[in-house]
C-alpha positions in Angstrom: 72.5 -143.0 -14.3 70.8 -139.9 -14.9 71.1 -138.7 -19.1 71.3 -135.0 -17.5 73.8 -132.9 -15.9 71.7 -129.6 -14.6 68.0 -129.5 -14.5 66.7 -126.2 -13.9 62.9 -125.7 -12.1 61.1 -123.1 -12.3 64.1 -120.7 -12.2 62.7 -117.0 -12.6 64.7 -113.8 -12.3 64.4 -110.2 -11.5 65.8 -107.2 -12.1 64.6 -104.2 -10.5 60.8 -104.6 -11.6 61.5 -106.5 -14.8 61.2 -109.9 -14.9 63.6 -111.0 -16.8 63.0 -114.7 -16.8 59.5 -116.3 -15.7 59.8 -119.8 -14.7 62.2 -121.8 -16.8 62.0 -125.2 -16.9 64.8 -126.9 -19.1 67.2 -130.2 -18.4 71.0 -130.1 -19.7 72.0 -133.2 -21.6 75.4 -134.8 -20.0 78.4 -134.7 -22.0 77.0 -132.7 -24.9 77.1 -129.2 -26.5 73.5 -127.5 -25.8 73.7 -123.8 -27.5 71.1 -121.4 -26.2 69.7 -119.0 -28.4 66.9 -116.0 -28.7 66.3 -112.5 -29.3 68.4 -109.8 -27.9 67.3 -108.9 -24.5 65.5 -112.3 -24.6 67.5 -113.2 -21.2 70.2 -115.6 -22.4 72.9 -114.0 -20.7 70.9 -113.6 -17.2 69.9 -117.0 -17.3 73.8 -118.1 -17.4 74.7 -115.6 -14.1 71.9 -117.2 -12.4 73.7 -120.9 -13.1 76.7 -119.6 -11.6 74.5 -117.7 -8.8 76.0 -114.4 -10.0 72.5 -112.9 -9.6 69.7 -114.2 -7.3 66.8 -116.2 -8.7 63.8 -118.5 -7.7 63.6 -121.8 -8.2 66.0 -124.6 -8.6 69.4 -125.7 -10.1 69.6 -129.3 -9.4 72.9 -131.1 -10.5 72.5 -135.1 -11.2 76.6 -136.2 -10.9 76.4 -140.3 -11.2 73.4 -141.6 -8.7 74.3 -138.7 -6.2 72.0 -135.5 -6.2 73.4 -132.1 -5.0 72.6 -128.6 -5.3 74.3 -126.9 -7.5 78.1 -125.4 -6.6 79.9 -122.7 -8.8 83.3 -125.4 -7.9 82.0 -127.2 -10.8 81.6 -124.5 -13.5 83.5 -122.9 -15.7 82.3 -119.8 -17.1 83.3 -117.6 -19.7 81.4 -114.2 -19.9 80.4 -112.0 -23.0 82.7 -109.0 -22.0 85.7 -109.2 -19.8 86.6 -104.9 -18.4 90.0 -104.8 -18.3 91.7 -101.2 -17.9 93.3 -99.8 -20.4 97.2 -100.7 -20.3 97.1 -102.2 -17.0 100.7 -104.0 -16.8 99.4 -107.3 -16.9 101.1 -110.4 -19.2 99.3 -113.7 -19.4 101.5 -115.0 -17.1 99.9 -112.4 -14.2 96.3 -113.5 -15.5 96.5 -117.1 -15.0 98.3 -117.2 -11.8 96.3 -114.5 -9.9 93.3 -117.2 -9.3 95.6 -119.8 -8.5 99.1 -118.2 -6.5 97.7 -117.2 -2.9 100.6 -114.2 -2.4 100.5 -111.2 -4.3 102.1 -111.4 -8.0 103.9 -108.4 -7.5 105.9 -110.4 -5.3 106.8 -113.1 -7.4 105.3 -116.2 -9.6 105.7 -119.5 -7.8 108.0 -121.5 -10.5 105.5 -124.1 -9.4 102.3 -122.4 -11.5 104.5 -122.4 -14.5 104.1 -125.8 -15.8 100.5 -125.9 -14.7 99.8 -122.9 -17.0 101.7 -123.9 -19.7 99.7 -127.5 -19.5 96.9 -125.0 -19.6 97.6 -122.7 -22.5 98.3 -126.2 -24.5 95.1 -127.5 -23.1 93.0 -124.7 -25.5 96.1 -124.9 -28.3 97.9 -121.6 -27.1 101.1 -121.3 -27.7 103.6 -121.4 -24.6 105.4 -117.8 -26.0 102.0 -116.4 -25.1 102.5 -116.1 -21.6 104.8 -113.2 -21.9 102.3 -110.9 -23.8 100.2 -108.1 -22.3 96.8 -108.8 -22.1 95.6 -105.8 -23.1 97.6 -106.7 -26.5 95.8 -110.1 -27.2 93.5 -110.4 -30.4 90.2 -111.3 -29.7 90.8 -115.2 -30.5 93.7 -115.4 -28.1 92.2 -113.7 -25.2 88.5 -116.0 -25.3 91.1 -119.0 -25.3 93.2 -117.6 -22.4 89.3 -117.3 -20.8 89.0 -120.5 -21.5 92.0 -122.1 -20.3 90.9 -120.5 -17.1 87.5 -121.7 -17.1 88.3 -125.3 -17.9 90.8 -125.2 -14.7 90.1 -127.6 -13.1 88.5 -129.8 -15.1 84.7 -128.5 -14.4 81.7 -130.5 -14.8 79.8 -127.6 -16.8 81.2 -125.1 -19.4 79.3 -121.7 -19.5 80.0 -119.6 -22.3 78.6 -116.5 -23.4 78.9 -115.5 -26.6 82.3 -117.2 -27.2 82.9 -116.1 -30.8 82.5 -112.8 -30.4 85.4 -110.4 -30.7 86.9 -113.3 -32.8 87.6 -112.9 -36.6 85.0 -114.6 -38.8 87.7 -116.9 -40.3 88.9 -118.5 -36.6 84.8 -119.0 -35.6 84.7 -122.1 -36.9 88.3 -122.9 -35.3 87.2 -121.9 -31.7 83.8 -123.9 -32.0 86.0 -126.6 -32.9 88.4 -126.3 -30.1 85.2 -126.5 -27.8 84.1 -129.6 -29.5 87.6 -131.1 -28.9 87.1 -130.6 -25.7 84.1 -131.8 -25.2 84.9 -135.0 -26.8 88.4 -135.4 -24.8 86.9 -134.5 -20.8 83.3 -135.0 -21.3 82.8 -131.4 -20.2 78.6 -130.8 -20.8 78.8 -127.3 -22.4 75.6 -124.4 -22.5 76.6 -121.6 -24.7 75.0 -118.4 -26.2 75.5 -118.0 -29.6 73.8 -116.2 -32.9 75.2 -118.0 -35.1 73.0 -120.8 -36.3 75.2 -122.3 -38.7 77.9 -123.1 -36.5 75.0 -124.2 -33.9 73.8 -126.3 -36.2 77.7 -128.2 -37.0 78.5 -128.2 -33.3 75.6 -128.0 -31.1 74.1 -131.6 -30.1 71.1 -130.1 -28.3 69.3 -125.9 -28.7 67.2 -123.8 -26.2 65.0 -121.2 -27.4 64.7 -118.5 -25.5 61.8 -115.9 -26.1 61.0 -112.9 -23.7 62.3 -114.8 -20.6 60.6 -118.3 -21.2 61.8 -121.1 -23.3 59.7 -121.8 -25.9 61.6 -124.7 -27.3 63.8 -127.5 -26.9 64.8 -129.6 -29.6 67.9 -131.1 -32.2 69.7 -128.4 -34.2 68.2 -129.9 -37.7 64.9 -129.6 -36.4 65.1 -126.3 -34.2 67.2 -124.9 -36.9 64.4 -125.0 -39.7 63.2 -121.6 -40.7 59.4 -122.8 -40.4 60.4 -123.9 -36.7 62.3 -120.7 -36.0 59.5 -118.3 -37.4 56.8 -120.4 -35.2 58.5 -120.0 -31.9 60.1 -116.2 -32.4 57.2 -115.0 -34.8 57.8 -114.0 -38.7 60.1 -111.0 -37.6 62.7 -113.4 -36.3 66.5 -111.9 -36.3 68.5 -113.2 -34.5 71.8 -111.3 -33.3 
């Protein structure tokens, strides 16, 4: 059985006529937490729309699932982008937001009693309280609304968590909190999870494996400890390094 989930070939990306990524070549570790990280404008966040085939690309995204070999299918990942647009108080409770992927009539028309359960089960899944469901979206803290993102992304039961950025919009004193609800999770469905982050010390508590990503290549591939080490960070991103 194959130690990888996602193995990625030569996967290049352009936009307009910038090349935003030039032939990456990296392999996911199954079951594990693998944070990405680089400069800004380094192409972390392009490189996760071309996983979910958001954006076009050359090369390859091969998924290993058991013995059995297939191409990869956005069925199977869960992705949480950096910045969800929603309109400014657009009548819309939790309740709306987690049913619209899943109820095939209009909402406007009723929510199938069905779906509530299920989203409950969901909201408990990312530990959300049930009295959430009733709340406008546009009133959720930035904590409550990545998790409400995330109870989506983890239905149903994906093999591959995408996340960009996840603590962002959070408050510093629930970072830690969320990057422990991801390990949780993790631990309890075996979910393999890629995620873009800046913050290197809660990489280097959660993360298992760490891409570096510099100017559209990666550059290096390593444990947190060892990545993590100024004298390894100011080698691959040069003596200028900030990340953020």
């Amino acid at each position: 059985m194959s130690n990888y989930l996602l193995a990625l070939k030569n996967v290049s990306v352009k936009l307009g006529h910038l090349e935003v990524l030039k032939d990456v070549n990296a392999s996911l570790l199954k079951g594990k937490i693998t944070s990405l990280i680089g400069l800004n404008g380094s192409g972390k966040s392009t490189l996760l729309r071309a996983i979910v085939r958001e954006i076009p690309f050359e090369g390859e995204l091969d998924f290993y699932c058991g013995h059995a070999h297939k191409t990869s299918d956005p069925k199977h990942v869960g992705y949480v982008p950096q910045k969800l647009r929603l309109e400014a108080g657009l009548p819309l409770t939790v309740r709306d937001f987690l049913a619209l992927p899943m109820q095939d009539g209009p909402i406007f028309m009723g929510i199938k009693k069905s779906l509530e359960s299920k989203m409950l089960a969901m909201l408990a899944k990312v530990g959300s309280s049930p009295n959430m469901l009733d709340k406008p979206v546009d009133k959720l803290s930035g904590g409550e609304l990545q998790r409400l993102l995330l109870a989506l992304a983890m239905e149903p039961n994906p093999e591959l968590l995408l996340l960009d950025e996840p603590a962002a919009g959070i408050d510093f004193q629930d970072q830690d909190k969320f990057y422990a609800l991801l390990k949780e999770l993790n631990h309890k469905t075996g979910v393999t999870i890629l995620l873009v982050s800046h913050d290197l010390n809660l990489i280097n508590a959660y993360a298992d494996q760490v891409w570096c990503l510099h100017k559209g290549v990666i550059v290096g591939i390593g444990d947190p400890s060892e990545i993590l080490a100024k004298e390894k960070l100011q080698m691959l991103f040069g003596s200028g390094l900030k990340i953020g």
